[in-house]
C-alpha positions in Angstrom: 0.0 0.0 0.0 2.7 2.2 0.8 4.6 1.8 -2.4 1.6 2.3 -4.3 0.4 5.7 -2.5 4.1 6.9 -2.7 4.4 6.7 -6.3 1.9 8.7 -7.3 2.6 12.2 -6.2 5.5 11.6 -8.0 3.8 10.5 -11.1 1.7 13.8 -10.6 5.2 16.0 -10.6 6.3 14.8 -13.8 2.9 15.0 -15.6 2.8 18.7 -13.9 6.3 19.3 -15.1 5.8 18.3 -18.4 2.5 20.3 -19.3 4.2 23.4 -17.7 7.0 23.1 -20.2 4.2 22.4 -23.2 2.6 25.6 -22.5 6.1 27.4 -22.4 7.1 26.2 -25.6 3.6 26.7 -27.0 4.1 30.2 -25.7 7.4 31.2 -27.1 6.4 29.5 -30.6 3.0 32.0 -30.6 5.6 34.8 -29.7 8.1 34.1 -32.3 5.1 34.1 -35.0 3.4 36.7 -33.7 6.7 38.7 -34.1 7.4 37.7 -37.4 4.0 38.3 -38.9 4.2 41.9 -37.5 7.9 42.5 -39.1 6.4 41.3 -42.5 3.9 43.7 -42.3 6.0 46.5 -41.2 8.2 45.5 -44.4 4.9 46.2 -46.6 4.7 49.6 -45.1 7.9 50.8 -45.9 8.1 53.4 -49.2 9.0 52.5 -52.2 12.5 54.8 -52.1 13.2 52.4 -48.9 12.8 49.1 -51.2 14.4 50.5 -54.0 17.2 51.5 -51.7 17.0 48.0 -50.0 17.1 45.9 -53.8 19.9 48.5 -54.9 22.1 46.8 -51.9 21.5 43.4 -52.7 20.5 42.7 -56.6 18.8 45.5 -58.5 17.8 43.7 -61.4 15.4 41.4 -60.1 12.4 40.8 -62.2 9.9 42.6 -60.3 12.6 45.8 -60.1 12.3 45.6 -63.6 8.9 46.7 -65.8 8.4 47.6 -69.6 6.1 50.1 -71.2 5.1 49.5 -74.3 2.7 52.0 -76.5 2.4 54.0 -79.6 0.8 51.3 -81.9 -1.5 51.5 -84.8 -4.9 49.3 -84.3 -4.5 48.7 -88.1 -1.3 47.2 -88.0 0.9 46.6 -85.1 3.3 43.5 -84.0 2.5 43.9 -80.0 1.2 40.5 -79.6 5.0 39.2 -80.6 6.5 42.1 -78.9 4.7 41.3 -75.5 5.2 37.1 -75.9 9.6 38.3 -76.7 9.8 40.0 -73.0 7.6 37.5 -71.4 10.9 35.6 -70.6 11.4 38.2 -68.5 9.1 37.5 -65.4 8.9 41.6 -65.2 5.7 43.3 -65.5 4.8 44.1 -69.0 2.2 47.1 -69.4 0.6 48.0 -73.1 -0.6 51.2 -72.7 -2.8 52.8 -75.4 -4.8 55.7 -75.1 -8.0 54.2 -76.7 -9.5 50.7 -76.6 -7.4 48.8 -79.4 -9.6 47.3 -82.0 -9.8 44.6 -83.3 -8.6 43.5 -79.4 -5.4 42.4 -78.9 -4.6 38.8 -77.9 -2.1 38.5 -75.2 -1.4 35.1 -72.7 -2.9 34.6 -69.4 -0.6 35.8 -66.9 -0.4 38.4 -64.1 2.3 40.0 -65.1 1.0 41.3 -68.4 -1.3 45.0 -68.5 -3.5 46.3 -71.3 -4.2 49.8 -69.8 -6.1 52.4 -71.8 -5.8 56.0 -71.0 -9.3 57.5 -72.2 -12.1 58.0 -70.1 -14.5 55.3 -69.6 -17.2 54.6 -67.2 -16.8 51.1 -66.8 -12.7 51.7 -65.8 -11.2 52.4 -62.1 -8.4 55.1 -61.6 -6.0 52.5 -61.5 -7.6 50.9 -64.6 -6.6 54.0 -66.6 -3.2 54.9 -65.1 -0.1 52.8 -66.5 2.0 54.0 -63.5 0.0 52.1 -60.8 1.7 48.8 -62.8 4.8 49.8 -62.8 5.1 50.8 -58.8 6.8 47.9 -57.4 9.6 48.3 -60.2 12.9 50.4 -60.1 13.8 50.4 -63.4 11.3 51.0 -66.8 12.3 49.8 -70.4 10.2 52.0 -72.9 9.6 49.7 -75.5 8.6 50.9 -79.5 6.2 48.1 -80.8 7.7 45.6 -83.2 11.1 45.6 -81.1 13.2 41.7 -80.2 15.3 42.2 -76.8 18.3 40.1 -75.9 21.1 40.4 -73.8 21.7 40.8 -70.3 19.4 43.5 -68.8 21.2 43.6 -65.8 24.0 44.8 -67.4 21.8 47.3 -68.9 20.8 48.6 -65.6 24.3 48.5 -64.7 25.4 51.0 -67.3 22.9 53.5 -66.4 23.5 53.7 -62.6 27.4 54.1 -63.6 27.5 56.7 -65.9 24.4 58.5 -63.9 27.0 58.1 -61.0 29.5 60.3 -63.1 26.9 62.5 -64.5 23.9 63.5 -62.3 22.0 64.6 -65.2 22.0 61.4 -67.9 18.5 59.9 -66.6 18.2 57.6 -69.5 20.0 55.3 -71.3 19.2 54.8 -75.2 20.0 51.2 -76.7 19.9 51.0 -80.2 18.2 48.9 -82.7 20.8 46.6 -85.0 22.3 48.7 -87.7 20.5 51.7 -86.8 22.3 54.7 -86.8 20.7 56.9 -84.2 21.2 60.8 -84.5 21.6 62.8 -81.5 19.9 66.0 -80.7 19.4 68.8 -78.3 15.6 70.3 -77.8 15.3 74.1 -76.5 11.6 74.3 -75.1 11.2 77.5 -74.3 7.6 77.0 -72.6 7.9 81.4 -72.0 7.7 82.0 -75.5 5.3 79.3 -76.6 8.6 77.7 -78.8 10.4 74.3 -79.4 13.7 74.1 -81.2 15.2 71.1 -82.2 19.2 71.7 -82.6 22.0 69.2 -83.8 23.9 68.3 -80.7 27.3 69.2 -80.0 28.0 65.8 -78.7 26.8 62.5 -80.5 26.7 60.2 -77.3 25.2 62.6 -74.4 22.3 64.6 -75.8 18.6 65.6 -75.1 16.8 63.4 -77.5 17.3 60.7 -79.8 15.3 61.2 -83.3 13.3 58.5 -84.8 11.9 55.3 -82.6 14.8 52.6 -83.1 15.5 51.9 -79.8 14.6 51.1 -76.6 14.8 53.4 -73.5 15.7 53.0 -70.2 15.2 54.9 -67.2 14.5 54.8 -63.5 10.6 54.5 -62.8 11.1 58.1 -60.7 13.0 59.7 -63.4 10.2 58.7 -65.5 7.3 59.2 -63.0 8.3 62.9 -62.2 7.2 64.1 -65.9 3.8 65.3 -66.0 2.4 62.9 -69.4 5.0 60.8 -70.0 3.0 58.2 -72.2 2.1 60.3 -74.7 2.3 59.6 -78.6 4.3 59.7 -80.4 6.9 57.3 -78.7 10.1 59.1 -78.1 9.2 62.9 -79.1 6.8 63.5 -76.4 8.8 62.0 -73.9 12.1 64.1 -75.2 10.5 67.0 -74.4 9.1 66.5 -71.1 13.0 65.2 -70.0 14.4 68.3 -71.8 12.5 70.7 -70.4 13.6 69.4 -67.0 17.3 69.3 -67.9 17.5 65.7 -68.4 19.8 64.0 -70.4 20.6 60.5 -72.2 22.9 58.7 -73.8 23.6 56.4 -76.4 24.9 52.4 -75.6 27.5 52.1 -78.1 28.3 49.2 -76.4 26.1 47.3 -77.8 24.5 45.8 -74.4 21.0 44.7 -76.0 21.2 43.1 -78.8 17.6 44.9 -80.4 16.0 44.0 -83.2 12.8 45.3 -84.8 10.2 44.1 -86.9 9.7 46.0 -90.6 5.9 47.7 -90.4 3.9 49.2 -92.7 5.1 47.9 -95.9 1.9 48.2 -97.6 1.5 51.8 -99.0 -2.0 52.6 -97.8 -1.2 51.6 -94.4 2.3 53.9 -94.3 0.0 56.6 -95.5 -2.6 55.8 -92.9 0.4 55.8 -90.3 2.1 59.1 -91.5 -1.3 60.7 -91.0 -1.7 59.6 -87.8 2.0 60.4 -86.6 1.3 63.7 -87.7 -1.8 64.2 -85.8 -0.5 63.2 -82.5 2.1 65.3 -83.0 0.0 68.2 -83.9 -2.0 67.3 -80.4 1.4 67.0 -78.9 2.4 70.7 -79.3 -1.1 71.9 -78.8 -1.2 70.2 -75.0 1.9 71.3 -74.3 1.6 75.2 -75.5 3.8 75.2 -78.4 2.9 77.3 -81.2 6.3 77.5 -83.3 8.7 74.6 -83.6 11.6 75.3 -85.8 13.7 72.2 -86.8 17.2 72.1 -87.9 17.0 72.6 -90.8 15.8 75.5 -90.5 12.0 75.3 -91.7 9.6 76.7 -89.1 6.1 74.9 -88.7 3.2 77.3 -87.0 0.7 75.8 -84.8 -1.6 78.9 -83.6 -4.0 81.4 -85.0 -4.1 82.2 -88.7 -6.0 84.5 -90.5 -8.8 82.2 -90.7 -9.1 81.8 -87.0 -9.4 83.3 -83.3 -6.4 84.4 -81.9 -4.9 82.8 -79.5 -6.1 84.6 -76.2 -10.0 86.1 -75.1 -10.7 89.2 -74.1 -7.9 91.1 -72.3 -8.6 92.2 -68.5 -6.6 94.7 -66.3 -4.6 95.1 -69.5 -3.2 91.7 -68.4 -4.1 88.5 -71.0 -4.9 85.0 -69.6 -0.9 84.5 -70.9 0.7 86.5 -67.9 -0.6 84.6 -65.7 0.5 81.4 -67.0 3.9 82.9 -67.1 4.4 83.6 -70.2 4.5 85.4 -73.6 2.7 86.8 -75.7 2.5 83.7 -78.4 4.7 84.0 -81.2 2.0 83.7 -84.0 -0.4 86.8 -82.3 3.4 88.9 -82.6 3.6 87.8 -85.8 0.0 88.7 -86.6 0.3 92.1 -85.2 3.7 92.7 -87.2 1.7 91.8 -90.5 -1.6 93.9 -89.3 1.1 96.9 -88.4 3.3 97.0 -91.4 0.1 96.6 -93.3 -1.3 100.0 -91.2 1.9 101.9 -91.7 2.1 101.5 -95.7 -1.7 102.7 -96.0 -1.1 105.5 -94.0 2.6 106.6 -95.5 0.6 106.2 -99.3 -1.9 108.4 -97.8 0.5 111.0 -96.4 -1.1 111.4 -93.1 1.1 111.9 -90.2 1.1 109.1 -87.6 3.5 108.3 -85.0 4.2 105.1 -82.7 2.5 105.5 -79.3 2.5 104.2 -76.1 4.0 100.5 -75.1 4.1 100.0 -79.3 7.1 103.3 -79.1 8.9 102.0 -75.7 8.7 98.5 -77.8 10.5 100.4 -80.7 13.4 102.1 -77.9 14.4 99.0 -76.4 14.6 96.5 -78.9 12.9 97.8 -82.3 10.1 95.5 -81.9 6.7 94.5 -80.0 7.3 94.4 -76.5 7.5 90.5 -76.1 4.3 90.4 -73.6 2.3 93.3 -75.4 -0.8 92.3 -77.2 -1.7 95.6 -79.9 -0.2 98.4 -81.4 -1.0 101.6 -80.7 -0.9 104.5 -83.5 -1.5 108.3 -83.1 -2.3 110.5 -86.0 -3.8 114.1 -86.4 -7.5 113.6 -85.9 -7.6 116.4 -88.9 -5.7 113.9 -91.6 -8.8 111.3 -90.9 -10.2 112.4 -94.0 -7.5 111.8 -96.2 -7.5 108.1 -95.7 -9.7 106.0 -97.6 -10.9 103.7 -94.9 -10.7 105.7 -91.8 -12.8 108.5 -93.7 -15.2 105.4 -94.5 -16.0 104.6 -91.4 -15.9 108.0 -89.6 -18.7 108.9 -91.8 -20.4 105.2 -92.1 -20.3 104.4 -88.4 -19.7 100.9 -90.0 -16.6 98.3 -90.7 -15.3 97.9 -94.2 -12.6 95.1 -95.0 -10.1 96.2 -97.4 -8.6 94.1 -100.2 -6.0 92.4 -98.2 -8.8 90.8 -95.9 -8.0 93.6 -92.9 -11.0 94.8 -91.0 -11.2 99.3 -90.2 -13.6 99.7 -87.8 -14.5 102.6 -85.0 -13.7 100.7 -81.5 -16.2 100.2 -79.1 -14.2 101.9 -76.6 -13.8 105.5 -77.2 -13.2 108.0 -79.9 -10.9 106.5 -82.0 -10.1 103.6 -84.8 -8.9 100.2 -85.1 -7.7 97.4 -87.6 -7.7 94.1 -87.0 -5.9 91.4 -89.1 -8.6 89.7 -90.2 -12.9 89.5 -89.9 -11.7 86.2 -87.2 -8.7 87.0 -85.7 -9.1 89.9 -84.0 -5.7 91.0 -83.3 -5.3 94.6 -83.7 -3.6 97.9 -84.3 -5.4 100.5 -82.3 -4.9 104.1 -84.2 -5.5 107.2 -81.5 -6.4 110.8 -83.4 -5.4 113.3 -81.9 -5.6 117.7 -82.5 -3.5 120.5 -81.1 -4.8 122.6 -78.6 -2.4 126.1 -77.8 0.6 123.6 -78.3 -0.8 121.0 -76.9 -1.6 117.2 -78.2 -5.0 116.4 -77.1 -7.9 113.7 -77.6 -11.6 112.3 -76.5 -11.3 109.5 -75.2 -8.7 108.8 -72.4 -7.7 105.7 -70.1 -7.5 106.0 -66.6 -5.5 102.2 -66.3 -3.3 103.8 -68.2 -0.3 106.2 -67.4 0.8 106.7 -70.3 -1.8 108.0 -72.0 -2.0 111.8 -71.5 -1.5 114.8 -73.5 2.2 116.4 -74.3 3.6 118.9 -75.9 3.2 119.3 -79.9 6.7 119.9 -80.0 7.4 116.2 -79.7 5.7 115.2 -83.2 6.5 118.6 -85.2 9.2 117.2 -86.5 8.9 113.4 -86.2 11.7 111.5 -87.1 12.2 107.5 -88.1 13.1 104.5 -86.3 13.2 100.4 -87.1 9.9 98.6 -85.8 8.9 95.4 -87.0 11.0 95.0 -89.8 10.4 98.8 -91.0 11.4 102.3 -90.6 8.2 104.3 -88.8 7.3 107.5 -87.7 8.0 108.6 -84.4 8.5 111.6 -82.1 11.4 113.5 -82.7 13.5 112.9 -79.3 11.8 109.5 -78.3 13.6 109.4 -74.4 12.0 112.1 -73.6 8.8 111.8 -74.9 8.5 108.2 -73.3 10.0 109.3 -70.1 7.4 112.3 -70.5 4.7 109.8 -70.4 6.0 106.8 -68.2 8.7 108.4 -66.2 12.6 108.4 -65.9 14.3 105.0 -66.8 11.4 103.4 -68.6 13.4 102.4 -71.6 16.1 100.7 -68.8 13.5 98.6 -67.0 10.5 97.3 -68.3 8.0 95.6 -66.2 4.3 94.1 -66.5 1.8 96.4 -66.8 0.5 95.1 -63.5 3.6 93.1 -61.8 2.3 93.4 -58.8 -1.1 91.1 -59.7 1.4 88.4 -60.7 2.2 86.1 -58.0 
């Protein structure tokens, strides 16, 4: 009996022991997973600089640090379905952006990794649905891809290349790599955004340049390089991008290396088709310059191609406020086809009036214009003419509507007309475009230059002594010699105060923030 009572306490110690270290271990193991189910998720959480960072240290070319864009393709003719299945080897993500629906639809494989995403607005599409860059967000490093193009070769070493020669120079964002036996020509792009104008130059270096012409290649650059640009999947491929990486200073070069091996696929062969394609090149890139404010490009050649008003159409800018156009604002210029409008409207003015012998002088902002440069002043938006009010009557169309009270258009298809405004006349350069050379008569009273009508807004505009005009003299503006007072300084510094040729200034700086 007494063995058999002794042995159990003991048999109760063991079993106690034993269950107290099952719930320790149980307890540490729930500890250890709790911990590292709460480090993963941390890891989700951090930014995507920190995991770019973090990949950079360890192996930055891992498939998902790697993405390609591919877009600019014709729905009549296009190679993306071979394009897409070449890069599939990859394991990157592979996004085919297009700014419409393609039809007839494009047939792509099954997998997660590849993106039809279509910029226009639909009802049936998310945000994300529409925006290629919420595909490429896990990646580091974007290959823009041209349809029709055949990559091999280590893309590694592609990366490779651009982090070293970024590391020499900060600027080189992108790296161009050539298609086999193509020639690419390197050139620099001046987008002067202030005064509406692209400029595409030869480069002074063949290797390091602003843009690449043509779309034989296959770009490379970092996804925030390429993220920072405000459209940077607009058509065409290559052109539209240029200028968004120019205008921020960006540069690229060209692999002469020979890292990729690249090869592209011969398109529109058929001659309908290269017509249709030509057409339609050309109308992106019409839209092209019209989102982005450019009104004159000049290539490098040379030739100059004019995007804004014409004859036939509104100018470029409504009606004028403050005596401040929408332009100011916006920082910039007046646009380069309204100057050259109101050139052709005033040289037009000027030889009527000269063939008419009635005495006329440059006035206002048109005269400081003259003094500082021989020209419109670069943000003015008319020119303004005097003339003695008596010599009305000696000119055919001013004497027209004086006694009409109505428009007439001459032969040249410029419109005389009495402004709404005030006493006094104006031409505008066509029945459309209403750009305009305002002509102010004025009379002598005791040796004084008066008129009627008079602006308050503007400082300028008072009467002076007759002695300015009596006699006038002749100085360069727009492109011809014109009347204007005989000792111009003073007459503008009369008006607009000392210095004014010196430092010119908005009409209302202060309104511009």
């Amino acid at each position: 009996m007494w063995q058999t009572w002794s042995c159990r306490p003991a048999t109760h110690c063991v079993m106690y022991r034993l269950c107290l270290l099952i719930i320790v271990v149980l307890t540490v193991n729930l500890y250890i997973i709790f911990r590292v189910m709460l480090l993963d998720d941390l890891s989700c959480l951090c930014s995507d600089d920190k995991q770019f960072t973090a990949a950079d240290s360890i192996e930055y070319a891992s498939p998902r640090k790697l993405a390609f864009v591919v877009w600019d393709f014709e729905d009549f003719e296009n190679d993306i379905g071979e394009t897409v299945n070449n890069l599939l080897s990859t394991e990157a993500d592979i996004v085919v952006t297009s700014d419409h629906r393609p039809y007839p639809p494009l047939a792509f494989p099954k997998t997660d990794n590849i993106h039809l995403v279509t910029t226009d607005a639909q009802l049936s599409n998310s945000v994300a649905q529409s925006r290629p860059e919420f595909y490429i967000r896990s990646a580091s490093y974007v290959f823009l891809v041209p349809d029709g193009v055949r990559i091999t070769g280590s893309l590694q070493d592609a990366v490779k290349f651009l982090n070293d020669v970024s590391a020499v120079d900060r600027s080189i964002s992108m790296v161009a790599f050539p298609v086999v036996n193509a020639e690419l020509l390197c050139l620099d792009l001046d987008a002067d955004v202030k005064r509406w104008t692209l400029e595409y130059k030869s480069a002074r270096n063949d290797t390091v340049c602003d843009m690449v012409d043509g779309k034989e290649f296959v770009l490379l650059m970092r996804k925030e390089a390429l993220l920072n640009l405000p459209s940077p999947f607009l058509r065409p491929f290559g052109k539209a991008l240029f200028i968004q990486t120019a205008y921020r200073r960006l540069k690229l070069i060209i692999d002469r290396q020979r890292i990729l091996s690249i090869h592209m696929t011969s398109l529109f062969e058929n001659g309908h088709n290269r017509w249709k394609h030509s057409q339609s090149e050309q109308s992106h890139l019409r839209d092209l310059y019209e989102q982005f404010g450019f009104k004159l490009v000049k290539q490098r050649n040379g030739k100059e191609e004019w995007y804004g008003c014409r004859k036939d159409t509104d100018r470029c800018f409504g009606t004028v406020i403050d005596d401040m156009p929408a332009y100011i604002y916006q920082g910039r210029f007046t646009p380069p086809c309204c100057l050259r409008a109101l050139r052709e409207t005033a040289r037009h003015v000027f030889h009527i009036l000269e063939s008419e012998h009635i005495r006329y002088w440059l006035e206002g902002g048109s005269l400081l214009g003259a003094a500082r440069a021989g020209d419109i002043i670069p943000w003015d938006y008319d020119v303004d003419i005097g003339i003695y009010r008596e010599d009305v009557f000696q000119s055919r169309y001013l004497s027209h509507v004086h006694r009409m009270g109505i428009a007439v258009v001459d032969d040249d298809g410029f419109v005389w007309e009495k402004a709404d405004e005030g006493d006094f006349y104006r031409v505008q350069y066509s029945q459309s475009n209403h750009l305009h050379v305002d002509i102010f008569p004025f009379y002598s009273r005791n040796g004084t230059m008066t008129k009627d009508t008079w602006f308050n807004s503007h400082r300028q505009d008072t009467e002076f002594p007759e002695s300015f005009i009596h006699p006038l003299r002749r100085m360069s503006f727009v492109g011809i010699n014109v009347s204007v007072p005989n000792n111009v300084r003073q007459f503008l510094e009369f008006k607009f105060g000392v210095g004014v040729i010196e430092n010119p200034h908005l009409p209302n700086a202060e309104a511009v923030t």
